[in-house]
C-alpha positions as CSV (number, residue, x, y, z in Angstrom):
1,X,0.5,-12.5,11.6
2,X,1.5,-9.1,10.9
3,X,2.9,-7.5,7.4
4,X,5.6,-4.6,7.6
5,X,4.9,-2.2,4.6
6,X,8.2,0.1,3.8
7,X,7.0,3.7,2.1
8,X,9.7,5.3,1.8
9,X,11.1,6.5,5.1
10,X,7.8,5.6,6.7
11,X,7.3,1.9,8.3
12,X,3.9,1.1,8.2
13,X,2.4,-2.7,9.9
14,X,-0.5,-4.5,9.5
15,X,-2.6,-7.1,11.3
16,X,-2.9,-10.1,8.0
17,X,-6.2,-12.5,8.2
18,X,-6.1,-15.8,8.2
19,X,-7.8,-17.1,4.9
20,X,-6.1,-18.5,1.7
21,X,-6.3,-15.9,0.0
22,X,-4.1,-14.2,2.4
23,X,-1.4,-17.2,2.9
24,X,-1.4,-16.9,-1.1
25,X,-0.3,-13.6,-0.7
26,X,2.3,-14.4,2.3
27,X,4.1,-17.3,-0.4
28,X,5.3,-14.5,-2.4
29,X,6.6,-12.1,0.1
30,X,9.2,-10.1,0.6
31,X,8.0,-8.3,-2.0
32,X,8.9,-4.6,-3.5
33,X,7.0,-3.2,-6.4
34,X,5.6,0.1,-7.1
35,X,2.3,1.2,-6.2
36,X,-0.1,3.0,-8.6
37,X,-2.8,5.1,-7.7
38,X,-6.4,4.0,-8.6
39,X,-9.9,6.0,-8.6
40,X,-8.0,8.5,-6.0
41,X,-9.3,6.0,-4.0
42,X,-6.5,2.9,-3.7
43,X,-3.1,2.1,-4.1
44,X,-2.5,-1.2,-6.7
45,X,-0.1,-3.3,-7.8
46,X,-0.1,-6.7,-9.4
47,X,1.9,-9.6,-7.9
48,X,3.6,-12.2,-10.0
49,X,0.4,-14.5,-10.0
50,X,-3.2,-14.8,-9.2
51,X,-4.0,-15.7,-5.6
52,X,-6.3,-18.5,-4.6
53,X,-9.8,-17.2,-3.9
54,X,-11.0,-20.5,-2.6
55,X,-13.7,-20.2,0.2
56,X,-13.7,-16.4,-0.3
57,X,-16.6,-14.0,0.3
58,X,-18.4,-12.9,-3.2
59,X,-17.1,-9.3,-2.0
60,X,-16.7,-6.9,0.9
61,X,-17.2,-3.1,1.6
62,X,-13.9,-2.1,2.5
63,X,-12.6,0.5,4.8
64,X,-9.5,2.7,4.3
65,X,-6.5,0.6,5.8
66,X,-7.7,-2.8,4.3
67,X,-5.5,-5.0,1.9
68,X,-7.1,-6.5,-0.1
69,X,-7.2,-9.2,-3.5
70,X,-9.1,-8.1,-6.4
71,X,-9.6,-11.6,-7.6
72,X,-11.5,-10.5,-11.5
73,X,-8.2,-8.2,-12.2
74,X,-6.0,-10.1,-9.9
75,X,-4.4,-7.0,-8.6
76,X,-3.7,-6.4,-4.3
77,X,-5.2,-3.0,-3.8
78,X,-4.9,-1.3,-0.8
79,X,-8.2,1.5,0.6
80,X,-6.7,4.9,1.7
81,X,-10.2,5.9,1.3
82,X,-13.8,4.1,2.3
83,X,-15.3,2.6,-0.6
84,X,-18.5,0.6,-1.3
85,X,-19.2,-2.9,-1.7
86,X,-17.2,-4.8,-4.3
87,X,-18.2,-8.1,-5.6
88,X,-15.1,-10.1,-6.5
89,X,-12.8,-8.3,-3.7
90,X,-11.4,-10.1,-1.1
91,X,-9.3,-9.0,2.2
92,X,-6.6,-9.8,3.1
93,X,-5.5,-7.2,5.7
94,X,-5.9,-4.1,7.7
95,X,-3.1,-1.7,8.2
96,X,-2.9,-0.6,11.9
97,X,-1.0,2.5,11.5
98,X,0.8,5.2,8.8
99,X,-1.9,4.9,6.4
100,X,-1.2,8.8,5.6
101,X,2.1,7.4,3.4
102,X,-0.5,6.1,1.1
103,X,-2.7,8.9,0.9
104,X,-0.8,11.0,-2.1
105,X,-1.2,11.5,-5.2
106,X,0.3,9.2,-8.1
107,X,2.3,6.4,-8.1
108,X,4.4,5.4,-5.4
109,X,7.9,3.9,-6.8
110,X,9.3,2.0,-3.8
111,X,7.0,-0.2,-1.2
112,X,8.4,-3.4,0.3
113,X,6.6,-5.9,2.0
114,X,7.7,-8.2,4.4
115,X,6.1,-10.5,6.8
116,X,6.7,-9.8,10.7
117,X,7.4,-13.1,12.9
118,X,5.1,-12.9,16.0
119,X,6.5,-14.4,19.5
């Protein structure tokens, strides 16, 4: 499945993996909330409720581009930048293009997210 992530005037997509964390995350969407900036590292936000973790990884290493469920803070946090392993984080996505709308400074006010229907 693929996620379409409005920045602005920018349309950003991203290829979704297939774990329950991730259809957790698809139950709530669409979605529009505003995206903080975290470490100059990430882009967070916290949805409405915390996602299931169940048969998730004790942590990953993410790249820049991955979504992904911080399950200790219960925040989605999205890499513009490389980052080292992370016990507790959990992905949930990898953003296939655009991932320069993400990489400013501050807060972001507007972001939607909506899922795409593959045919």
């Amino acid at each position: 499945m693929k996620l379409k992530i409005s920045v602005g005037e920018r349309t950003l997509t991203a290829r979704l993996d297939d774990n329950p964390t991730t259809r957790d995350f698809i139950a709530l969407l669409p979605l529009t909330v505003k995206l903080d900036d975290y470490a100059s590292t990430e882009k967070v936000f916290y949805p409405s409720r915390k996602l299931s973790v169940k048969n998730a990884p004790s942590g990953i290493d993410p790249n820049a581009g991955d979504i992904t469920y911080y399950a200790p803070w219960g925040n989605i946090a999205i890499f513009y930048k490389d980052f080292g392993y992370a016990g507790g984080l959990v992905k949930i996505g990898s953003i296939e293009n655009g991932i320069e709308a993400l990489q400013v400074s501050g807060s972001i006010d507007t972001v939607r997210f909506e899922l795409i229907e593959e045919r």
